[in-house]
N, C-alpha and C positions, 0 to 999 in steps of 0.2 A: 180905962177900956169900958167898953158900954157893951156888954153882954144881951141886955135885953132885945135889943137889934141888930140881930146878925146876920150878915145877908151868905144868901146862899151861893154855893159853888155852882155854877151850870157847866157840865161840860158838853162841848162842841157837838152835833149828832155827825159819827163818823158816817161816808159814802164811798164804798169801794170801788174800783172802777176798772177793769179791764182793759190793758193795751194789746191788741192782738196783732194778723197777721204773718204773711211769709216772710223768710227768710231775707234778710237784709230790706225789709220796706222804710225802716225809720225808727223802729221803735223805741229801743235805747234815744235814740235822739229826740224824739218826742219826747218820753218821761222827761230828760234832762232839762229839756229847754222850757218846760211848763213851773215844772218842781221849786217849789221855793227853799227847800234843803237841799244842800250837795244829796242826789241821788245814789241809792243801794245799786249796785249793776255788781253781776255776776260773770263776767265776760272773762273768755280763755283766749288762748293765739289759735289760728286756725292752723292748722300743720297739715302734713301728707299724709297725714293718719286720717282725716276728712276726704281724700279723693277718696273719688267713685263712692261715695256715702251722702255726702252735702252735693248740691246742685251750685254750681258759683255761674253760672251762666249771669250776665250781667251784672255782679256783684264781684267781678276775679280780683279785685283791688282791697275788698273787705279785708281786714286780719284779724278783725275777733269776730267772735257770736256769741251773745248771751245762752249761757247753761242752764243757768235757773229760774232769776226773776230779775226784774230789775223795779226799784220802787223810787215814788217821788212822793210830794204833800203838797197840797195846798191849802191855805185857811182860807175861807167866803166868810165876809165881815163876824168872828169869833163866835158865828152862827152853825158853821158847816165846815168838815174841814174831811178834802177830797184827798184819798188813800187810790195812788196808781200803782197798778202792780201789770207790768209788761210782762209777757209771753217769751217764750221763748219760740222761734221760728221753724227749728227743724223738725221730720217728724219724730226724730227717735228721742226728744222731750216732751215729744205731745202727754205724755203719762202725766206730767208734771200739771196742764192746764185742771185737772178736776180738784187738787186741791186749793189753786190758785182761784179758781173762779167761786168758790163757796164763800158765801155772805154777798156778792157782786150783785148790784144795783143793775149793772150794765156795762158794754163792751165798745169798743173802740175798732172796728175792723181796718187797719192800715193796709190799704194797698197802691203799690207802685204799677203805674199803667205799664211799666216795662215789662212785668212777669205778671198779671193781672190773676191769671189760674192758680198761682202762691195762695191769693185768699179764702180760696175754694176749702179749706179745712176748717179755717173760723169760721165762716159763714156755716158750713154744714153744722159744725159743734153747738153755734150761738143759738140757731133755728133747731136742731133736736133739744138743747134744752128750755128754750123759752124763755132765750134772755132776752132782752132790748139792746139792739144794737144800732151803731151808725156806721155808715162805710166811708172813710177818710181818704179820697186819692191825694198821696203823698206828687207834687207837684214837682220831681227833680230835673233840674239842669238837663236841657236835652231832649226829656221824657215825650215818645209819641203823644202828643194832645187828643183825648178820648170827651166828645159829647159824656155828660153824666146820663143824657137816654142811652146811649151806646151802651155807660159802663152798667147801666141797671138792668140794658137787654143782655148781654155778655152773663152778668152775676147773678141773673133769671132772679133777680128780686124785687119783691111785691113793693106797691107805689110807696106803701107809708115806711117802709125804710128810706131815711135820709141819708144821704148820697151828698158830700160835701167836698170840694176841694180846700187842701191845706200846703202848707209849707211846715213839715216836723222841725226844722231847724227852730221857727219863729214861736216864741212865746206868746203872741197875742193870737196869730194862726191857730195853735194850737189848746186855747183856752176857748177859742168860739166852738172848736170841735167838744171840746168836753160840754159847754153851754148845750148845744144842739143835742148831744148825747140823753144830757140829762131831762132836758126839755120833752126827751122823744119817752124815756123811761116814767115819765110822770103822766103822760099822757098815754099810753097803753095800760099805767096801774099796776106795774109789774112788783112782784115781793123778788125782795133777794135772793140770789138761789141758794138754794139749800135749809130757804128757813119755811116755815110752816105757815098754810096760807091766814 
């Protein structure tokens, strides 16, 4: 063994990353389908204990909702290695998003142009605290076809938010949305929230 040359450990620089949005937009499905680990999902049955509390309006077919978080990884060549941590949708877990978003680089705004005003709590949350975010229209089966001018006149969001169409299902979809993400958060210069500038 040759002691005198020992090469050093380097580990990975973690980059946390925000999956947000309303209630039934994709999100679990996103994390899933990006994730290169069987993803952490925290998801319950929706029962009748949820009427008149959850909105199912376009979602009546859903049977779970994620409770807490739901988390995924990926390694960028054993240089960077991306920590997803999805939101939970409803409001009465919104308590849950300020511990989730502390250390986050940046956010992922999912929204389904079916229920487009779901997003309207991310957006408000990301923009009070001065994260970097992207707005993702999750592309589904069906889904009104919305101009991304429309969606950014609709979302009254300033030009330099990116505005991107995805399909949550698809892995490569969904890995240009974190690309663009990070690309946006590099370029505004933002610190993590919660850390010291």
């Amino acid at each position: 063994m040759d002691f005198g040359r020992s090469e050093r450990w380097r580990l990975p620089t973690a980059i946390k990353i925000l999956i947000a949005g309303g209630f039934g937009a994709g999100k679990t499905t996103m994390v899933g389908a990006v994730s290169e680990t069987r993803p952490l999902r925290t998801e319950e049955m929706i029962t009748h204990v949820s009427a008149g509390v959850d909105d199912l309006s376009g979602v009546e077919t859903k049977p779970t909702t994620t409770v807490a978080m739901d988390f995924g990884r990926i390694t960028i060549r054993d240089d960077y290695m991306l920590y997803l941590f999805g939101t939970p949708g409803q409001e009465r877990f919104y308590f849950v998003w300020d511990e989730l978003a502390l250390g986050a680089l940046g956010a992922v705004v999912l929204a389904d142009t079916r229920r487009l005003a779901d997003c309207f709590p991310a957006i408000d949350y990301f923009e009070r605290h001065r994260t970097p975010f992207v707005v993702a229209l999750n592309c589904f089966d069906g889904a009104r076809p919305f101009t991304v001018g429309q969606v950014r006149q609709a979302l009254e969001l300033e030009p330099e938010i990116p505005i991107v169409l995805c399909d949550a299902r698809r892995k490569d979809s969904g890995k240009e949305v974190l690309i663009t993400l990070v690309e946006h958060a590099m370029r505004s210069g933002a610190e993590p929230v919660g850390t010291a500038p």
